[in-house]
C-alpha positions in Angstrom: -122.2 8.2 -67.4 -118.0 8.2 -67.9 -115.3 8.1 -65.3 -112.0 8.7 -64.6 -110.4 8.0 -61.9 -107.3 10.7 -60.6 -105.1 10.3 -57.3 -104.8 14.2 -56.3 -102.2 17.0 -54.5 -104.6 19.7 -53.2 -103.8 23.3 -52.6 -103.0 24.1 -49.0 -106.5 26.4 -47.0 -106.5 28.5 -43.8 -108.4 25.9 -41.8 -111.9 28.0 -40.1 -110.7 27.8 -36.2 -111.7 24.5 -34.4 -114.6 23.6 -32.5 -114.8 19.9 -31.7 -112.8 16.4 -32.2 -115.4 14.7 -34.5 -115.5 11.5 -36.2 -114.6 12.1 -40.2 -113.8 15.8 -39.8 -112.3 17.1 -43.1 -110.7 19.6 -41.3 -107.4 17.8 -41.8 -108.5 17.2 -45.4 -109.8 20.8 -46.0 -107.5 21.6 -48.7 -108.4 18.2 -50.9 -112.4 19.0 -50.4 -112.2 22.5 -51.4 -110.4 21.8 -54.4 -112.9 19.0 -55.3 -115.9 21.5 -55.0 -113.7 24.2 -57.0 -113.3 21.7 -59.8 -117.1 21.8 -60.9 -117.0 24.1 -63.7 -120.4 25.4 -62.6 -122.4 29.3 -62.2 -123.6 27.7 -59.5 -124.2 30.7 -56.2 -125.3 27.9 -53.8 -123.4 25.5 -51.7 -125.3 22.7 -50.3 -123.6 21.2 -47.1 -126.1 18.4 -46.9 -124.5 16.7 -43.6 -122.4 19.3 -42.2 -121.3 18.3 -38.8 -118.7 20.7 -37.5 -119.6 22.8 -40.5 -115.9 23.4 -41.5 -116.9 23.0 -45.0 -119.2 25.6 -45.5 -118.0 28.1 -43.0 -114.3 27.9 -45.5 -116.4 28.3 -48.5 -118.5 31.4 -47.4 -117.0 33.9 -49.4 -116.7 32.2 -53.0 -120.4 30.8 -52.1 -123.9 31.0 -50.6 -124.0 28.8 -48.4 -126.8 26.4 -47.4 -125.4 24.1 -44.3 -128.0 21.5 -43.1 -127.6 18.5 -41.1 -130.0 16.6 -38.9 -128.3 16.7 -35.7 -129.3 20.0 -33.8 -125.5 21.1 -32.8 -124.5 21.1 -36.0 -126.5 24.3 -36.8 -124.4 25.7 -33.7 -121.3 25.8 -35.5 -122.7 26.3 -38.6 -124.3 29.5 -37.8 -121.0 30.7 -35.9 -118.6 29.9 -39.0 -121.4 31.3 -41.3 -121.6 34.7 -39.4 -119.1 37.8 -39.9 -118.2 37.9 -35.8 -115.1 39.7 -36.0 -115.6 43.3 -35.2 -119.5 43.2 -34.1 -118.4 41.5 -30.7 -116.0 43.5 -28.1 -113.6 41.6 -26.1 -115.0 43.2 -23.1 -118.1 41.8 -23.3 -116.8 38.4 -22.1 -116.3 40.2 -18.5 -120.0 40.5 -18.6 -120.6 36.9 -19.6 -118.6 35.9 -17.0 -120.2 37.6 -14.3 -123.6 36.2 -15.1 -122.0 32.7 -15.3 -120.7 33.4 -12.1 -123.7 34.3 -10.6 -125.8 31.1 -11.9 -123.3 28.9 -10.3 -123.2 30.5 -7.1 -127.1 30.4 -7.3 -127.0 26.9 -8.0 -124.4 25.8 -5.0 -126.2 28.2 -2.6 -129.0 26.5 -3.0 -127.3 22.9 -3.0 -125.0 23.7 -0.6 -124.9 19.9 0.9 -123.5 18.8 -2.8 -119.9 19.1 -2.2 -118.0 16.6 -4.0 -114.3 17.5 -3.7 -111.1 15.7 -6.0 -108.6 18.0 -4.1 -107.8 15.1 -1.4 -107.9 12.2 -3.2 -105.6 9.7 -3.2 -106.4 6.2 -3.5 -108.7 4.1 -6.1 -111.5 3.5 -3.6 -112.3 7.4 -2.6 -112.3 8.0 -6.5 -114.3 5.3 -7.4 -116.9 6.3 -4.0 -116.7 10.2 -4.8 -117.6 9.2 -8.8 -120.6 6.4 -7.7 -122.1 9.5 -5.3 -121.8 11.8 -8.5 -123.5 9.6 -10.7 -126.7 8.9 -8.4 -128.1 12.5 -8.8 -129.9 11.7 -11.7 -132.0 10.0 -9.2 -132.3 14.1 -7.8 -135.3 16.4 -7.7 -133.8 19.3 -8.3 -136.6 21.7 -8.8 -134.6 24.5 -10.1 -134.0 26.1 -13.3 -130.8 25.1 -15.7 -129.9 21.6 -13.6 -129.8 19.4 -17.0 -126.3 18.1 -16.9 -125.4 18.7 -12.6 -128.5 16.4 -12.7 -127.6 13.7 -15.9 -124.1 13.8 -16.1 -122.3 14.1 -13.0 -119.6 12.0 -12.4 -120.0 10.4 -15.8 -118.5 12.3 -18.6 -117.7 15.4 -16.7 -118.1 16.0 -12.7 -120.5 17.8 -10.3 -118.9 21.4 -10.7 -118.4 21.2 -14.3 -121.8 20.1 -14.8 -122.9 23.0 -12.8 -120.4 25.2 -14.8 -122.4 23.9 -17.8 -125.3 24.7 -16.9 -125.0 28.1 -16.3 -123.3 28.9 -19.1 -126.2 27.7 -20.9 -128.4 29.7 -19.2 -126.7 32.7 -20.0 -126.3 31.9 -23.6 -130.4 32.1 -23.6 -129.8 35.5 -22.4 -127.9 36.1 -25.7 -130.4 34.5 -28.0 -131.3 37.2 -30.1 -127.7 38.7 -30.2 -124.6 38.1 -32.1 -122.8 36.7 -29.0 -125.1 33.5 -28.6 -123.6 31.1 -31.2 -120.1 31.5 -30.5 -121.0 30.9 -26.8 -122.7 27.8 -27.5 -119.7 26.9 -30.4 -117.1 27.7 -27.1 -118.9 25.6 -24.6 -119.1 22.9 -26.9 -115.3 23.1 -27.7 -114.5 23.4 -23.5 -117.1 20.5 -23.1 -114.5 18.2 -25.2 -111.3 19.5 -23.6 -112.5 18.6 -19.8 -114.7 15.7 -20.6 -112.9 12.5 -19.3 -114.1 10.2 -22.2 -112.3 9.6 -26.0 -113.3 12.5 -27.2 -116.9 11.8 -27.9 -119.4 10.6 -25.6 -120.5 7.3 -27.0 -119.1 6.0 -23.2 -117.4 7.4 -20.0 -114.7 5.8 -18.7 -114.9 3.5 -15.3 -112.5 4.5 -12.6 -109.1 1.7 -12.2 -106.3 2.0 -10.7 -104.7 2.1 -14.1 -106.3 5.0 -14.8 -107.4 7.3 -11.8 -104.5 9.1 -12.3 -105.4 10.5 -15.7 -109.4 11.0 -14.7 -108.5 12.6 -11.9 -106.5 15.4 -14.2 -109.4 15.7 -16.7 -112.0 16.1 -13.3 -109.6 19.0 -12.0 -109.7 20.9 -15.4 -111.7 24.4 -14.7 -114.6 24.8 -17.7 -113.8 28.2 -18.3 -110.1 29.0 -19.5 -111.3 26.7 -22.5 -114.7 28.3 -23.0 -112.9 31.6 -23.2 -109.4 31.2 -25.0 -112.1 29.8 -27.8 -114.8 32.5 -27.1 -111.5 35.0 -27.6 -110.4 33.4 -30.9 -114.0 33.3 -32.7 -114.8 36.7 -32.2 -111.1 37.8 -33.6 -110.9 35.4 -36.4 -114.6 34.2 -37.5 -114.6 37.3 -40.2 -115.7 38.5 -44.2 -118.3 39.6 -45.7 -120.2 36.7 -45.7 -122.9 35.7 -48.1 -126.4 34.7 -47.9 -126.5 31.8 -45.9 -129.1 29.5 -44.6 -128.8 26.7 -41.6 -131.3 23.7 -41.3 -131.9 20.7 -39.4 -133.1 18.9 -41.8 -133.5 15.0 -43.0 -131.0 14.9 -46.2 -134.1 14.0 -48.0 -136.3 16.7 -47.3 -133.3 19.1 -47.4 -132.8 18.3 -51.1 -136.3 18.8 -52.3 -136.3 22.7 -50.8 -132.4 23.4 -52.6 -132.2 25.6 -55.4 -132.2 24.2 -58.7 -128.4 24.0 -59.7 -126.7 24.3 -56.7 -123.6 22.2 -55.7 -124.1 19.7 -53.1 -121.4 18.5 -51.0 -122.6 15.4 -49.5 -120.6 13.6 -46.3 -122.8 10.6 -45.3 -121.8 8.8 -42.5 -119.3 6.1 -43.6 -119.2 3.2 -41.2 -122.1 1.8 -38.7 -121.4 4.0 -36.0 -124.6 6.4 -35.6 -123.3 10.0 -34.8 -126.0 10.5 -32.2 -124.6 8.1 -30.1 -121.1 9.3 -30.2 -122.4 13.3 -29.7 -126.0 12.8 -27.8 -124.7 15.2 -25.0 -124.4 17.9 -27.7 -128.1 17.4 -28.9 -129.1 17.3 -25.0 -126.8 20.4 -24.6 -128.5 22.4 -27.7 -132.0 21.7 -27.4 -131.7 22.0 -23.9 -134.9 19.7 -23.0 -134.7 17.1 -20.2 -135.2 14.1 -22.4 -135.8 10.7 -21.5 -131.9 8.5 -21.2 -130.8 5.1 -21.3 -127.8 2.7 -20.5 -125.0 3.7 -19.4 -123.8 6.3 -21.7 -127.1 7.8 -20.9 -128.3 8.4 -24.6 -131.5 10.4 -25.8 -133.7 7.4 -26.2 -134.9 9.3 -29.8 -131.7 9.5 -31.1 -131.6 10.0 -35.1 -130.7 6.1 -36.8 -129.0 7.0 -40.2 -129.8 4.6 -42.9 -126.1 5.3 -44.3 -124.8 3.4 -41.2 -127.0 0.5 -41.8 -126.2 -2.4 -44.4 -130.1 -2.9 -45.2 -130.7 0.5 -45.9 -127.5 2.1 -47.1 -127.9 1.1 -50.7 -131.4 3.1 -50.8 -130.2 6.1 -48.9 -127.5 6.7 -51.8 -130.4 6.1 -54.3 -132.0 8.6 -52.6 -129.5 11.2 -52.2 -128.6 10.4 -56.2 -132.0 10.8 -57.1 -132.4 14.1 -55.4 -129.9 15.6 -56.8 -131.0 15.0 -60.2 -134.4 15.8 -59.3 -132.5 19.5 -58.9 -130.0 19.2 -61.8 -127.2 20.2 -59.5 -123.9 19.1 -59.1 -123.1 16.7 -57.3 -119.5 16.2 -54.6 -119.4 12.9 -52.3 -117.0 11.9 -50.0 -116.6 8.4 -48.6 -113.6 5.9 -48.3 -112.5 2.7 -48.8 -113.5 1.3 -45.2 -117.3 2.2 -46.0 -120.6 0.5 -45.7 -120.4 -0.2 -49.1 -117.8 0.0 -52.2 -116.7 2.4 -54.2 -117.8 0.0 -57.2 -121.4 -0.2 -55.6 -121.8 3.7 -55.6 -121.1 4.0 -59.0 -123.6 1.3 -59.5 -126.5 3.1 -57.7 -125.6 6.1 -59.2 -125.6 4.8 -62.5 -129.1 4.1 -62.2 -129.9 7.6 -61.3 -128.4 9.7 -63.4 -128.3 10.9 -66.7 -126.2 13.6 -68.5 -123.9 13.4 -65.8 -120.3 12.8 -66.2 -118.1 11.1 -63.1 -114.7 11.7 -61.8 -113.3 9.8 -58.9 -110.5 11.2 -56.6 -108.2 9.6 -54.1 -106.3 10.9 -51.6 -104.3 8.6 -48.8 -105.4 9.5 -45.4 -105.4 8.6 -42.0 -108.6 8.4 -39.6 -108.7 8.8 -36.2 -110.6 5.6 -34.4 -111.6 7.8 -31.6 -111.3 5.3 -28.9 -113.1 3.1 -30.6 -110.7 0.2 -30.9 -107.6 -0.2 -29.4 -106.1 0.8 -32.7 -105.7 4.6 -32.5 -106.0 5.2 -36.0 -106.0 3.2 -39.3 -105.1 4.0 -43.2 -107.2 4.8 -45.7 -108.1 6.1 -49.3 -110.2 9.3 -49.3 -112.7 9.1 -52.2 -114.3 12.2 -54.0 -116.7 11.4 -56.5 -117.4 14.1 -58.8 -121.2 13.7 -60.3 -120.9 16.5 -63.2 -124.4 17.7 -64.7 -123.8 18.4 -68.5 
């Protein structure tokens, strides 16, 4: 197996309309991925997004290819199956004064019926009403609702988002089920899950909510004011005008990357984005698995996490060396094409890869790119972001 080894300048993409901030997006990269994938000299008519996340990927290669997008995390098929759909032109604008008025009517449902659970930001000034008027919030997961669509008015209040914009969540979700079977539900789901990020008072991911401080009531008490719909609908709006071409055959699963590559067509390209670092992605986006499946699961600690929360083995040193060997070894089980990003912060070296992969295949040739980029740390660290190579490693079947 050769290499080479090639710093790049990639041709500049319309970037797919965005859905969610998210930990190694190659949204800002696009352009350097898709000219990666281009570069395979290949017949091959499948795509294989093996961990697709925000699916930007897939959804900006769905006219040159068909696509297969699949990642184990639930909301990923979400956005997925909106940027893999042809929306524009089979959804009217008006229709969003219909979803309104049924969203409307859940939440007055809901506050009819709760009518003693008032929690009001409007006159609060000082640390200690905050901190009291969040504490009060947070104790209704200790509620008994009994009434339909209370997941996140019951989990969630005054954590990452407050009483009314839990309630406002809630109802939209409901009426997304009433748009299951129609080409309106994914782009509601994609929309709340974009309005979800904007009024959320955490990092932008929900690995923790912020305590109230006097440092920073000031900034909480903004997010908590912010209305759930304006978002939901400038991104509702901008789907259904944008999201458009004839697309190609496509198929979305939820799969373990394991299982996903023994069901790929023979040939295909896969574009593989394991998880880089030890951060689990279900921790960081468990609300947006609770949020899709919709399924009152059981929570812990204070971020209030899906106690069966997916554990990648790429995010773990003791098993990231066999989950490449894995991944390496189903691709040549398939004789396809192989395009992996990573970086030089990784679990493990770019030397190392090459190493495992080495092992695995045969009749391959490999090129390494680089590109310098920066990553976002999320909150994560008080560093708000860090530098980094971008490695693509082109695994060419001969």
């Amino acid at each position: 197996m050769s290499e080479t080894i090639s710093v790049v300048k990639s041709e500049e993409f319309k970037k797919v309309p965005h859905l969610l901030k998210y930990m190694g997006s190659k949204r800002e990269i696009i352009d350097f991925v898709i000219n990666s994938i281009e570069s395979i000299d290949s017949d091959s008519e499948w795509l294989c997004d093996l961990f697709s996340g925000t699916g930007v990927v897939g959804g900006s290669l769905k006219d040159k290819y068909k696509v297969h997008a699949n990642d184990v995390q639930e909301y990923s098929s979400i956005m997925s199956n909106t940027y893999l759909r042809n929306l524009k032109g089979q959804i009217s604008i008006s229709c969003l004064v219909e979803i309104k008025e049924k969203v409307l009517h859940f939440v007055d449902e809901f506050k009819n019926k709760f009518p003693y659970h008032n929690f009001d930001y409007s006159n609060i000034d000082s640390f200690s009403d905050l901190e009291l008027l969040e504490k009060k919030q947070q104790t209704l997961i200790n509620n008994n609702f009994d009434f339909g669509f209370h997941l996140f008015t019951k989990y969630y209040s005054g954590t990452y988002w407050s009483y009314n914009q839990c309630v406002w969540i809630d109802s939209i979700r409901a009426v997304a089920e009433l748009y299951k079977s129609k080409p309106q539900y994914y782009p509601i789901l994609s929309s709340l899950i974009f309005a979800m990020s904007y009024v959320s008072q955490s990092t932008g991911h929900y690995a923790q909510y912020r305590d109230v401080t006097e440092d920073n009531m000031k900034d909480i008490l903004s997010y908590r004011n912010r209305e759930l719909w304006p978002y939901f609908q400038k991104k509702f709006k901008e789907l259904i005008k944008t999201v458009n071409g004839n697309s190609n055959e496509f198929r979305v699963t939820t799969l373990d990357y394991t299982d996903c590559l023994r069901i790929i067509d023979e040939g295909s390209i896969i574009y593989a984005d394991p998880p880089y670092q030890s951060v689990h992605y279900s921790r960081f986006y468990h609300a947006l698995e609770t949020l899709v499946k919709y399924d009152y699961p059981s929570i812990k600690f204070k971020g209030r996490y899906r106690e069966d929360r997916h554990q990648s083995p790429f995010c773990k040193k003791t098993t990231v060396n066999k989950a490449f060997k894995l991944l390496f070894e189903g691709a040549f089980s398939k004789k396809a094409n192989l395009v992996l990003s990573y970086s030089d912060t990784g679990m493990i070296s770019l030397d190392t890869i090459l190493n495992v992969a080495n092992n695995s295949f045969t009749n391959y040739k490999t090129e390494v790119l680089i590109k310098d980029h920066v990553h976002s740390n999320m909150g994560r660290s008080e560093q708000r972001s860090q530098d980094v190579k971008e490695y693509i490693i082109l695994f060419k079947y001969n």
